[in-house]
N, C-alpha and C positions, 0 to 999 in steps of 0.2 A: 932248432926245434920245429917240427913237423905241425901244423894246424889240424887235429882231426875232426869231421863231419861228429857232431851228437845227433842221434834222433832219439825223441820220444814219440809214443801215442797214447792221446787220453782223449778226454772230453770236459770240453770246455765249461769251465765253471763260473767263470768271471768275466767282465770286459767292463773293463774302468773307461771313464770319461778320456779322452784325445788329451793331451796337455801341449802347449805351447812352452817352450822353453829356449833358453841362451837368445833373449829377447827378442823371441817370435823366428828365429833363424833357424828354427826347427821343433818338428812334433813329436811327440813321445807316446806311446799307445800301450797301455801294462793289460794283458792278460791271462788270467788264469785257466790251467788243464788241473784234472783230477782221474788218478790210475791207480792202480793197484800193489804197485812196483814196492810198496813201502816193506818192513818186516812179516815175515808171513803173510803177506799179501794184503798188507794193512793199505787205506786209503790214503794216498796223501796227495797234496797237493803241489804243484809247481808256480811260478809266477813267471812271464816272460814280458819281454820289452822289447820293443820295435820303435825305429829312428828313423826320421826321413829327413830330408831338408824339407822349408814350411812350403815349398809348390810341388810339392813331389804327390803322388796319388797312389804312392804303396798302399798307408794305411784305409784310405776310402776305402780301395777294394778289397782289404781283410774286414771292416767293418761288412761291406756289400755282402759277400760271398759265405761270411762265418757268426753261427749265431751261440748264446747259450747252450748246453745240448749237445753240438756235432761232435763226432767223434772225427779228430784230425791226426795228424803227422806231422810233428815241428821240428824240423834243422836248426840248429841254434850253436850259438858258441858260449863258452862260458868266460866271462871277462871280470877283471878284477882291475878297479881304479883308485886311485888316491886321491882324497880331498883333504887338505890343511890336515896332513899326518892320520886320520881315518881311511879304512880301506872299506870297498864297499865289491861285493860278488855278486852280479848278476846275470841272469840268463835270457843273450840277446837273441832271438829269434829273426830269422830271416828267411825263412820257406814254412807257408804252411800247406799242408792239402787234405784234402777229403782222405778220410783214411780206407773209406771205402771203397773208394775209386783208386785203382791201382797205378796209372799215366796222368793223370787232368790233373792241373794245379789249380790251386784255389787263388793264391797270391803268393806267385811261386817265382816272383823279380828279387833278385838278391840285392839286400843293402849294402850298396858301395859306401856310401857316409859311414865314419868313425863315428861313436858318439860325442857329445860336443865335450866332454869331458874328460 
């Protein structure tokens, strides 16, 4: 089975606090886009997730470079884990860019880390 590239574009509506996680062995960064992609072009929103290890500086620079507001372009995978027979689907982002800018990446380093889970 073939891995395919998702992209979406929206604007960013959310950005949760940094979280430390799998005891301090790595950060975790949840933030939200809102598009129009919904029914009839209804609003909806998405939630992504970004994984570093705890000395890595991906997230710094998405924090730096992306605020409330911007409208981006996010590469992302979609991934499905199992914890103690619950399954959990989330959308792990790993390219974001200016959606304006057509070449420039904003924080456009791919996450080589698995999630820790």
């Amino acid at each position: 089975m073939s891995n395919t590239e998702n992209k979406m574009t929206g604007t960013i509506s959310a950005i949760l606090p940094t979280e430390s996680i799998s005891e301090g062995k790595y950060n975790k960064q949840v933030f939200a886009i809102t598009n129009n992609t919904g029914y009839e072009g209804k609003e909806v929103t998405f939630a992504f997730e970004m994984f570093e290890k705890s000395d890595g500086d991906k997230i710094e620079k998405f924090l730096k470079y992306n605020k409330v507001g911007a409208l981006v372009d996010v590469s992302f995978e979609i991934r499905c884990n199992e914890n103690k027979g619950r399954y959990f689907t989330s959308l792990s982002a790993w390219k974001v860019f200016k959606a304006e800018d057509t070449g420039e990446t904003v924080a456009d380093e791919v996450l080589d880390e698995e999630p820790p889970f």
